[in-house]
C-alpha positions in Angstrom: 0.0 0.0 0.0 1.1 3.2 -0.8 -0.1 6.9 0.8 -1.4 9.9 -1.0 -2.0 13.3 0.4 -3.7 16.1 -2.2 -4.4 19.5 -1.5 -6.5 21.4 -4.0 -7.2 25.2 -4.6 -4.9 26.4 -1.5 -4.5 29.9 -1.1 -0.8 30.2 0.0 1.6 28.4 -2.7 4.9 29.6 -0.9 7.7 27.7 -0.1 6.9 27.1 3.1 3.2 25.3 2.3 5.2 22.9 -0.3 7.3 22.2 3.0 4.8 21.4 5.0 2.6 19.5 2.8 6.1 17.4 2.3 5.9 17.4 6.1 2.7 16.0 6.6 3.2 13.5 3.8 5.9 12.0 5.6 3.2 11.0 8.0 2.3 8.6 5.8 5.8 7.1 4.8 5.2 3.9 6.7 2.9 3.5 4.0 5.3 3.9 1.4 8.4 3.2 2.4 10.5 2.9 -1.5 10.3 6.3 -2.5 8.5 10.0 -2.1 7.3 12.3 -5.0 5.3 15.7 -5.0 4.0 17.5 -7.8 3.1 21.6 -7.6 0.7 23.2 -10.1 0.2 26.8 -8.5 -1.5 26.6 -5.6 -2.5 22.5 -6.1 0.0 19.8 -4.7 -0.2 16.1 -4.9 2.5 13.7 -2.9 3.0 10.1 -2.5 5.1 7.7 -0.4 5.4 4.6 -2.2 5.4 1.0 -1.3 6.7 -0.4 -4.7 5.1 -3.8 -5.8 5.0 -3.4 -9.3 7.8 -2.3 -11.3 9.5 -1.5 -8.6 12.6 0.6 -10.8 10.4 3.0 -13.2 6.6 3.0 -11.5 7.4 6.0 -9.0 4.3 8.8 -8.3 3.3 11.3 -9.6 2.0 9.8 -12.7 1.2 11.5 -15.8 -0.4 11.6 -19.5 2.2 12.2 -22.3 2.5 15.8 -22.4 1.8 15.7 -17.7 -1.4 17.8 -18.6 -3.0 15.0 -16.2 -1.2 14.3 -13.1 -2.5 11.6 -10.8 -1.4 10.1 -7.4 -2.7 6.6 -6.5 -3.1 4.3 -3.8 -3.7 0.9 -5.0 -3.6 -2.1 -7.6 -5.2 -2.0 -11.0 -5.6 -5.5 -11.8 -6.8 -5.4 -15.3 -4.2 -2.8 -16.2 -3.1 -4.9 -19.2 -6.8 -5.5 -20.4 -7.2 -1.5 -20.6 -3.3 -0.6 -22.1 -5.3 -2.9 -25.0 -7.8 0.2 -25.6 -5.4 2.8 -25.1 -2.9 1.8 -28.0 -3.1 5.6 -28.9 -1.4 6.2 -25.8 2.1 6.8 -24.7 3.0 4.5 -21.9 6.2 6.4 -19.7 6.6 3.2 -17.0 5.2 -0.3 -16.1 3.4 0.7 -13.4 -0.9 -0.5 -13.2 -2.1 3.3 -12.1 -0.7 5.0 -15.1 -3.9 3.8 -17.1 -6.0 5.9 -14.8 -4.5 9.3 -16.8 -4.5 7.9 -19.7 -8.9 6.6 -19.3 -9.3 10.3 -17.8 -7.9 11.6 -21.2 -9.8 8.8 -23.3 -13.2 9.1 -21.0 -12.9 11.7 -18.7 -14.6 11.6 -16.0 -16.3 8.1 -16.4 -13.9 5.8 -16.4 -13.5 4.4 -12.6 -16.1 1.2 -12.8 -13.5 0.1 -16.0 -11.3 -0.3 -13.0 -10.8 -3.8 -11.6 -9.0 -3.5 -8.7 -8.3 -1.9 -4.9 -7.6 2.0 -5.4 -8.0 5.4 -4.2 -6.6 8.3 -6.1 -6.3 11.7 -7.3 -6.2 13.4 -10.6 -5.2 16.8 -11.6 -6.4 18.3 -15.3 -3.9 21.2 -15.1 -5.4 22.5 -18.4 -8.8 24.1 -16.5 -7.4 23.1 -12.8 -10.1 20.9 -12.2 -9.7 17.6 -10.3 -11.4 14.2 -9.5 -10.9 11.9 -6.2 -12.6 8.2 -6.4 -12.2 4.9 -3.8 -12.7 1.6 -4.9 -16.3 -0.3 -4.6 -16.0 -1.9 -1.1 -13.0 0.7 0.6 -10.9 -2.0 0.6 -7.7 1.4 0.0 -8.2 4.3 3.0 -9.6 7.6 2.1 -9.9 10.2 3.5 -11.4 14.1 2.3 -11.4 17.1 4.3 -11.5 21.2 3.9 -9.4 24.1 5.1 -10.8 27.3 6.3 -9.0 28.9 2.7 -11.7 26.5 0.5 -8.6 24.1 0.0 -10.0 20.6 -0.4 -7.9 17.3 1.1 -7.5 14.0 0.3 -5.1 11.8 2.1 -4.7 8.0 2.4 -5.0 8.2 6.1 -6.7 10.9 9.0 -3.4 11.6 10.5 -2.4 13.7 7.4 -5.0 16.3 7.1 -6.7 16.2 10.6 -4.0 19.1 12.2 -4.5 21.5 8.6 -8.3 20.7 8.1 -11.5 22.6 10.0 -13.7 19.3 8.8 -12.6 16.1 7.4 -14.7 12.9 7.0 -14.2 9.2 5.7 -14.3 9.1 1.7 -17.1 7.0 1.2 -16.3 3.5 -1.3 -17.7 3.4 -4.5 -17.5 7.2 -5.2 -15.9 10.2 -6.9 -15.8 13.5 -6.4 -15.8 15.8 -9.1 -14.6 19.8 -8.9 -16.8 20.6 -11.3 -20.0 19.6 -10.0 -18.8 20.1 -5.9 -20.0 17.0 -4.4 -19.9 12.7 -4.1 -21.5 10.5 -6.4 -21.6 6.7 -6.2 -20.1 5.3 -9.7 -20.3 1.8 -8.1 -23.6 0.8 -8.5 -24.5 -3.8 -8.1 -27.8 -5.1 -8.1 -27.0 -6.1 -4.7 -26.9 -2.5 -3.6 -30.8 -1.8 -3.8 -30.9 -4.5 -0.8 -33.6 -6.3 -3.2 -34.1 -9.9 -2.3 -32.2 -12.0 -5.3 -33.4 -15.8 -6.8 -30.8 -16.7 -8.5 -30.6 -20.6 -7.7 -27.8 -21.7 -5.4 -25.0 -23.6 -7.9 -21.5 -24.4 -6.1 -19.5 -24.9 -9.3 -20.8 -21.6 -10.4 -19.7 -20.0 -6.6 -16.2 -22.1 -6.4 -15.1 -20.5 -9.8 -16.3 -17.0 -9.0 -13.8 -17.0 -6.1 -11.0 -18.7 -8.4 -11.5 -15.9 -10.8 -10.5 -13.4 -8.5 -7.3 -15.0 -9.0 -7.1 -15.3 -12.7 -8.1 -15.2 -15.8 -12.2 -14.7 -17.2 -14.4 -18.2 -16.7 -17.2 -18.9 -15.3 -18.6 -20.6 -12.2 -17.9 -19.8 -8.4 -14.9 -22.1 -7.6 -13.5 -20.9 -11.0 -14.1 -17.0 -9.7 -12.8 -17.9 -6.6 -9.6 -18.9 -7.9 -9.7 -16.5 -10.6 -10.3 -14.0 -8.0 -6.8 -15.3 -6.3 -4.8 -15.5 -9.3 -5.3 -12.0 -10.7 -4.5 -10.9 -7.3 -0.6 -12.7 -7.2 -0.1 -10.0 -9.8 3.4 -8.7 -8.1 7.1 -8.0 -8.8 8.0 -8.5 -4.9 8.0 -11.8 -2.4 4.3 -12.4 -1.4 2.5 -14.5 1.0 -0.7 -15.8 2.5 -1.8 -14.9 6.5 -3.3 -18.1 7.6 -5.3 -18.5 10.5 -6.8 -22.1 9.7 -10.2 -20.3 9.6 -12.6 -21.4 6.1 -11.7 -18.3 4.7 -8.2 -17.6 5.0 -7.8 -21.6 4.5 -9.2 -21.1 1.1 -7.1 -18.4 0.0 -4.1 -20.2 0.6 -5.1 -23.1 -0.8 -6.2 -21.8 -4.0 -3.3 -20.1 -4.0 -1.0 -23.1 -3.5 -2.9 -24.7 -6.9 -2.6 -21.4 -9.2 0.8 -20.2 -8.0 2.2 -22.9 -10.1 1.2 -21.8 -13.3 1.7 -18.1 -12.4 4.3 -15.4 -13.9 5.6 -15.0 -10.2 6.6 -18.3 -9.7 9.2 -18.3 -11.9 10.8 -14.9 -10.2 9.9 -16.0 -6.2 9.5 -20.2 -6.7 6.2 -22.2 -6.5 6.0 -22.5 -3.2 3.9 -20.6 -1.1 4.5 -18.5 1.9 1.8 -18.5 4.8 2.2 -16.6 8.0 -0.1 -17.1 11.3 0.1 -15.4 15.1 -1.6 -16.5 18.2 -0.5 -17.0 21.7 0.8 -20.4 22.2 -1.7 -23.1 21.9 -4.1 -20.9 20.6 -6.6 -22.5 18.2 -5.8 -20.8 15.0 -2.0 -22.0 15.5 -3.2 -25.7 15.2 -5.4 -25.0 12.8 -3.1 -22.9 10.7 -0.1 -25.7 10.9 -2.4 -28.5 9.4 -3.8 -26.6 7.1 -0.2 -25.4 5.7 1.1 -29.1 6.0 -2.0 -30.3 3.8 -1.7 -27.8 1.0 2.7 -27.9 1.4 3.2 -24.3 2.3 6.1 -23.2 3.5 4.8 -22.0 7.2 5.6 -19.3 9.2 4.2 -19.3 12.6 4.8 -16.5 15.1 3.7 -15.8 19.4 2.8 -13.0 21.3 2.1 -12.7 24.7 -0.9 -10.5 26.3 1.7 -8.2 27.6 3.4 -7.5 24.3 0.0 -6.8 22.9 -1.2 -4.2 25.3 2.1 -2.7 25.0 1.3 -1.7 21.3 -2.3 -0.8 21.8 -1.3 3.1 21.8 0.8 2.6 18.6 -1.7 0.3 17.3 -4.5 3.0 17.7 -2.4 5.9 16.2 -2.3 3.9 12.9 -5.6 2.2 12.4 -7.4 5.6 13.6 -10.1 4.2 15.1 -11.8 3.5 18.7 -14.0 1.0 17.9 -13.3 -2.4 20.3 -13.6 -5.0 18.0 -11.5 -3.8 15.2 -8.6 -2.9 17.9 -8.4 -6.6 19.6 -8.3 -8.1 16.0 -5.7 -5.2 14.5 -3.2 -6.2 17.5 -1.9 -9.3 16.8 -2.2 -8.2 12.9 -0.4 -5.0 13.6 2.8 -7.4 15.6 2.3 -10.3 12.9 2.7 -7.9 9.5 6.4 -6.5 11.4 7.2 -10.1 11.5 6.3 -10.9 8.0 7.9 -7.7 6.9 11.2 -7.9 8.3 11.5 -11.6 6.3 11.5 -9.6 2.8 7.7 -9.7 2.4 5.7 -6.7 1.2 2.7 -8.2 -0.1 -0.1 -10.7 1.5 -3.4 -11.8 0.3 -6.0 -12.4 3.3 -9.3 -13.8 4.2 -11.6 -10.4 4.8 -15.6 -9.9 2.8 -16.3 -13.8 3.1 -18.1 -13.5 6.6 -19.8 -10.0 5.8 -20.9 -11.7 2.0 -21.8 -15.2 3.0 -23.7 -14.2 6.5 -20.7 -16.1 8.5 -20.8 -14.4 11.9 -22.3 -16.8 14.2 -25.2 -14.0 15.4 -26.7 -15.3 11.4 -27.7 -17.9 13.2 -30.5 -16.3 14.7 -31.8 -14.5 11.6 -35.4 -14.6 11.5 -35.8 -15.0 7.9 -34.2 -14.8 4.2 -35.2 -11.3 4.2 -33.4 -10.4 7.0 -29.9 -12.1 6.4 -30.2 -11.1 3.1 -30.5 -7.0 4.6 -28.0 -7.7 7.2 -25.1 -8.9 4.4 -26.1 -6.0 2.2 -25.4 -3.4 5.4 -22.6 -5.3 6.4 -20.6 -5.2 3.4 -21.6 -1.5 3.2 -19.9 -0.7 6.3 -16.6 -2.8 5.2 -14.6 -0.1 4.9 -15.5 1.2 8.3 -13.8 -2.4 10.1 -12.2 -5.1 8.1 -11.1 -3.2 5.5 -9.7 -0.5 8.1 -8.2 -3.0 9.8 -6.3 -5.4 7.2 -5.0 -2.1 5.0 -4.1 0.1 8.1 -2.3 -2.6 10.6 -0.4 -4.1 7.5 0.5 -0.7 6.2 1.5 0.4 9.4 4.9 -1.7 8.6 4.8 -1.2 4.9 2.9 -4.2 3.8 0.1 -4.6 2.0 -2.9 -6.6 1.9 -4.9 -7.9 -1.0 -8.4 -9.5 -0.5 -9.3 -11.8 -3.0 -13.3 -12.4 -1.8 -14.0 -8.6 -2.6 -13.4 -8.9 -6.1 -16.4 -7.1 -7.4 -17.4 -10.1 -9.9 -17.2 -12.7 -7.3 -19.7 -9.9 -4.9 -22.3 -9.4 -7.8 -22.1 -13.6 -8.1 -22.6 -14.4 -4.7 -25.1 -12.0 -3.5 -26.9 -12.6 -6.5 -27.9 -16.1 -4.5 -31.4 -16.9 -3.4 -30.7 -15.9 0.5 -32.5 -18.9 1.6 -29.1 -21.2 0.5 -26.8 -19.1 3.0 -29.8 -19.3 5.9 -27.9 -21.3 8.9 -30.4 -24.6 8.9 -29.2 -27.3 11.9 -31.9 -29.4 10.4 -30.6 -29.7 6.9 -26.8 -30.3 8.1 -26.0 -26.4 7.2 -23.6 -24.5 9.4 -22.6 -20.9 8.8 -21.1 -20.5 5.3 -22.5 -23.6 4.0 -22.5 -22.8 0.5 -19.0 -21.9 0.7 -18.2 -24.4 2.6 -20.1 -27.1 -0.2 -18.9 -25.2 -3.2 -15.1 -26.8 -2.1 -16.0 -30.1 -0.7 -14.2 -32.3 -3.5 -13.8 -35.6 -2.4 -11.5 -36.2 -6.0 -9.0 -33.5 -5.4 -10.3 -31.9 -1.8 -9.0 -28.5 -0.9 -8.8 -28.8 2.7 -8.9 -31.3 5.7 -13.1 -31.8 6.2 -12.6 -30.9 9.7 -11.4 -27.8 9.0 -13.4 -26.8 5.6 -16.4 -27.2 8.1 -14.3 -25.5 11.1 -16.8 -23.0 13.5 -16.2 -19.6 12.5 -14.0 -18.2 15.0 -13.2 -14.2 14.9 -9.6 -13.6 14.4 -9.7 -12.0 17.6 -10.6 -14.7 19.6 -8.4 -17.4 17.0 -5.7 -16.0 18.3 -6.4 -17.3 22.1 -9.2 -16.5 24.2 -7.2 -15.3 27.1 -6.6 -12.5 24.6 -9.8 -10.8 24.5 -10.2 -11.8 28.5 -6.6 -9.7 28.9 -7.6 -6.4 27.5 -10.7 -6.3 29.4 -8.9 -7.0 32.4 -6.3 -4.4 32.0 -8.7 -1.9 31.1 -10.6 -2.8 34.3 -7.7 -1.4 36.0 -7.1 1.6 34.0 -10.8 3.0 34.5 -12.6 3.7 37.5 -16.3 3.0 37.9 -16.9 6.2 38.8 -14.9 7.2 34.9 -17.7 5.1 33.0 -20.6 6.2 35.0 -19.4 10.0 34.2 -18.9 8.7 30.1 -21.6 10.5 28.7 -20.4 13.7 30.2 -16.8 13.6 28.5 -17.7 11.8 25.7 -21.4 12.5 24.8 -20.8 11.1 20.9 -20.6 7.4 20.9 -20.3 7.3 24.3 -18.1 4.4 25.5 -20.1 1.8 27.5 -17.7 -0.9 29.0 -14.7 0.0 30.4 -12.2 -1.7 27.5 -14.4 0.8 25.1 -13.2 4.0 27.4 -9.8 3.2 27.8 -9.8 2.7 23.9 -11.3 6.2 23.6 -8.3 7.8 25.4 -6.1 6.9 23.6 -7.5 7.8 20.4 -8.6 11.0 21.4 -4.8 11.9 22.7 -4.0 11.4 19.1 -7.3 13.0 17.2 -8.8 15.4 19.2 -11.1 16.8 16.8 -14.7 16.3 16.4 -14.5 15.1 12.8 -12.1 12.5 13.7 -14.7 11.1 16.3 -17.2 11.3 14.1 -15.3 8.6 11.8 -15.7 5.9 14.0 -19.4 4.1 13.5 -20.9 3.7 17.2 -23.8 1.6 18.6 -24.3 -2.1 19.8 -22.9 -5.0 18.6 -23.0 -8.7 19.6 -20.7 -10.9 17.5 -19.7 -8.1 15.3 -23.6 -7.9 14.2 -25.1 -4.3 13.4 -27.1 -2.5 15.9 -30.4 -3.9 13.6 -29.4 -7.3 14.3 -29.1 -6.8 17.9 -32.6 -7.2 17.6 -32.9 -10.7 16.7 -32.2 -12.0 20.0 -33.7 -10.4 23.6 -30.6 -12.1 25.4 -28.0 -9.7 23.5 -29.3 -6.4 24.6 -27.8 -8.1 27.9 -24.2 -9.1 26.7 -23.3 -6.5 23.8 -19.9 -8.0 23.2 -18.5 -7.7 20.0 -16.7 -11.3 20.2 -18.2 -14.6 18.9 -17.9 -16.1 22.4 -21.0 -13.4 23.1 -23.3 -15.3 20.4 -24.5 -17.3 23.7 -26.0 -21.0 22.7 -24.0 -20.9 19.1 -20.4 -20.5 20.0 -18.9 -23.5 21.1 -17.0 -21.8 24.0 -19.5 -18.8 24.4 -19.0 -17.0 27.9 -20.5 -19.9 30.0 -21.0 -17.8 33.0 -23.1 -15.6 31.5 -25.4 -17.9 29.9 -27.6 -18.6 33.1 -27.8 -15.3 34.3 -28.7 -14.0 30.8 -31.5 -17.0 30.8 -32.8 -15.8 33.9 -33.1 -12.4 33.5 -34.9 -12.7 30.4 -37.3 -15.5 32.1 -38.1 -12.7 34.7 -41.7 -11.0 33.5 
């Protein structure tokens, strides 16, 4: 992942702005480590720090048209780049690189070009002919963005809140699946599925048809949903640099790294970084998804990386953690932690790129509170506002605590094909049904169960879902709460609506959590970027409503889905039943 900061239409253009937008760019190097460019046009300055995957010796930012009319900054990977050089022959290619189609579309298109985009991006483009300018981010968010506007009528854009926050009077989340336009002043959504309408689909339920949707994300056009599956992977080991797979020995992850094991073979990289594959997992010792991880990684033959923390070390980083995946909210901190520790690992070994697991859970219904949806309708309302709000928490979370060390992640089930394909299915196949043998993620699950050349182990293809969170060893989750305990008074949460009166914390891990980010982003706008309200299982605040006995244990962790998860918080369970019993 790279970083981009923009500012647009400022009034000073002195030397001492260019420093210090070169100043607060470098707040972003960890980003982009491999190199630093800024272009000036007047009072308009675009910078990058650049993590370099793709043609690593000529691809540096700033990009440009042929005669650098157009000059665009990106964060990102445009996977179909070759696919679009084909209808640009006109054009003058200066470098390798997969963003410099994006000023050569502009030229060809103008402004509507982004959905020709295949790929993970947010960027911004300068037409230094009438000074106008354009700002878009990807369908799901899967890149960081964020926009904000100085008190002169500059307008910012910056990969992450840290660079604009201090210069900006209000700043907000970019939201996915839009541009903004100079011209016309404002968003508007270019990405626009079927799926988006939240319109209850009936497409029949076909697992050859779902298995090559996901292999497609990893290669080349077919059909089917195994074959988009792994198209989905292959398209995505599109990299000049040593790659790898994290592997928690979850379905999801699992999959990924065994699709990648099959189609790394017959890939471009393999002869540049060898055909075996790399997968990297953390936990605390005898945690689950360390066993899990290892077997799966024996069965597919990857080479395996396993790495430990201990509570301690984690809790040590929660302040640095916090400072680079912006954000207060509980659940996305306890599963950035051992993310943020395990991408240094993976980084000092040479690595700079790793696909991972993220959209399967929010797509197929996989969180273990689906288990108590009502009806088709429903689940099929809660997937639609749960991959909305993506970019808000997993996406945050795998692009920030990666990038916090110069890594990036890529995540093959948000390929926009493989989306349209699998919410296109009648919701009724993903409904969890204990009667007809289906557990969470059951078409999934059945779209890989081949008995000829199986994918995974059955025991783990059919694994419980397990948050990364708590994967990574229950006394995890149980540590944090316990050292917040200490760090806030009761008398400090009672009082919480007082000090913070938006999204008021209301456990104690929550406040300590809000501390900490609000040493680092005091302002309004930056609270306002963090999406509030009760949660049980990582479920919306509408789901909450599925089940009286949450509204008494609004945890964010799968152990909280009480009578579903296998180790759910035991305790709790009787004194949950009886309450509810009372009339």
């Amino acid at each position: 992942m790279c970083g981009i900061l923009a500012v647009l239409g400022c009034i000073d253009n002195s030397q001492a702005k260019r420093s210090r937008v070169i100043e607060l760019s470098r707040r972003l190097r960890h980003r982009g480590p491999d190199w630093s460019g800024l272009h000036c046009h007047q009072n308009c300055y675009l910078s990058h720090q650049r993590l370099a995957i793709v043609d690593p010796t000529s691809g540096d930012q700033p990009l440009y048209n042929e005669d650098k009319t157009v000059v665009v900054t990106v964060n990102g990977e445009i996977y179909n780049h070759k696919q679009l050089r084909e209808k640009l022959k006109s054009h003058q290619f200066r470098t390798g690189s997969d963003c410099e189609v994006i000023a050569h579309l502009y030229e060809e298109y103008g402004e509507d070009f982004v959905d020709m985009l295949d790929g993970m991006f947010s960027f911004v483009l300068l037409d230094t002919r009438d000074k106008s300018f354009i700002a878009a981010r990807d369908a799901i968010g899967i890149t960081p963005l964020y926009i904000g506007w100085g008190l002169d009528g500059s307008v910012w854009f910056a990969s992450e809140m840290k660079a604009l926050s201090d210069d900006c009077e209000q700043f907000m989340s970019f939201l996915p699946g839009h541009i903004y336009s100079s011209k016309q002043g404002a968003l508007r959504r270019w990405y626009n599925p079927p799926w988006y309408s939240e319109k209850i689909p009936s497409t029949p339920y076909d697992p050859k048809v779902l298995r090559e949707a996901f292999e497609k994300a990893f290669s080349k056009p077919s059909t089917g949903i195994l074959v988009l599956i792994s198209l989905a992977v292959f398209k995505r080991l599109m990299t000049d640099v040593p790659f790898g797979v994290l592997l928690s020995g979850g379905l999801d992850s699992s999959l990924v790294a065994a699709v990648a094991a099959r189609q790394l073979a017959n890939s471009e990289v393999a002869c540049q970084w060898g055909s075996q594959l790399h997968t990297f997992c953390i936990g605390l010792k005898g945690s689950p998804d360390l066993k899990a991880a290892k077997e799966v990684a024996d069965y597919i033959g990857t080479r395996h990386h396993e790495f430990h923390f201990t509570v301690q070390e984690g809790i040590d980083a929660l302040e640095e953690v916090i400072y680079h995946i912006e954000t207060y909210d509980v659940t996305t901190i306890r599963a950035s932690t051992p993310m943020f520790l395990m991408s240094r690992k993976i980084k000092s070994l040479g690595v700079k790129m790793v696909l991972s697991g993220e959209g399967s859970d929010e797509i197929f219904g996989g969180y273990l509170y689906f288990h108590k949806a009502p009806n088709k309708e429903e689940f099929h309302e809660e997937t639609c506002r749960k991959i909305k709000a993506l970019h808000l928490y997993d996406c945050l979370r795998a692009n920030k605590s990666t990038s916090a060390w110069g890594l990036e992640a890529r995540v093959p089930f948000l390929d926009k094909e493989f989306i349209n394909i699998a919410m296109s299915i009648d919701p009724d196949w993903k409904m969890i049904r204990p009667d007809l043998g289906r557990i969470e993620k059951w078409i999934l699950r059945n779209a890989f169960d081949d008995d000829k050349k199986p994918y995974l182990p059955k025991h783990i293809l059919y694994r419980q879902k397990e948050q990364f969170s708590d994967g990574v060893g229950y006394s995890w989750i149980d540590g944090l709460k316990d050292h917040a305990n200490k760090q806030v008074t009761d008398a400090m949460l009672i009082n919480a609506n007082f000090i913070y009166p938006e999204n008021t914390p209301t456990t104690k891990e929550g406040y300590y959590y809000r501390t900490i980010f609000e040493k680092f982003f005091p302002k309004n706008a930056a609270r306002s970027t963090v999406p509030g309200g009760p949660s049980v299982a990582c479920s919306t605040a509408k789901a909450v409503e599925w089940d009286a006995a949450w509204s008494e244990n609004p945890d964010p962790s799968g152990r909280a889905a009480l009578g579903v998860h296998a180790s759910a918080y035991e305790a709790q369970k009787g004194e949950i039943a009886e309450k509810i019993a009372i009339p």
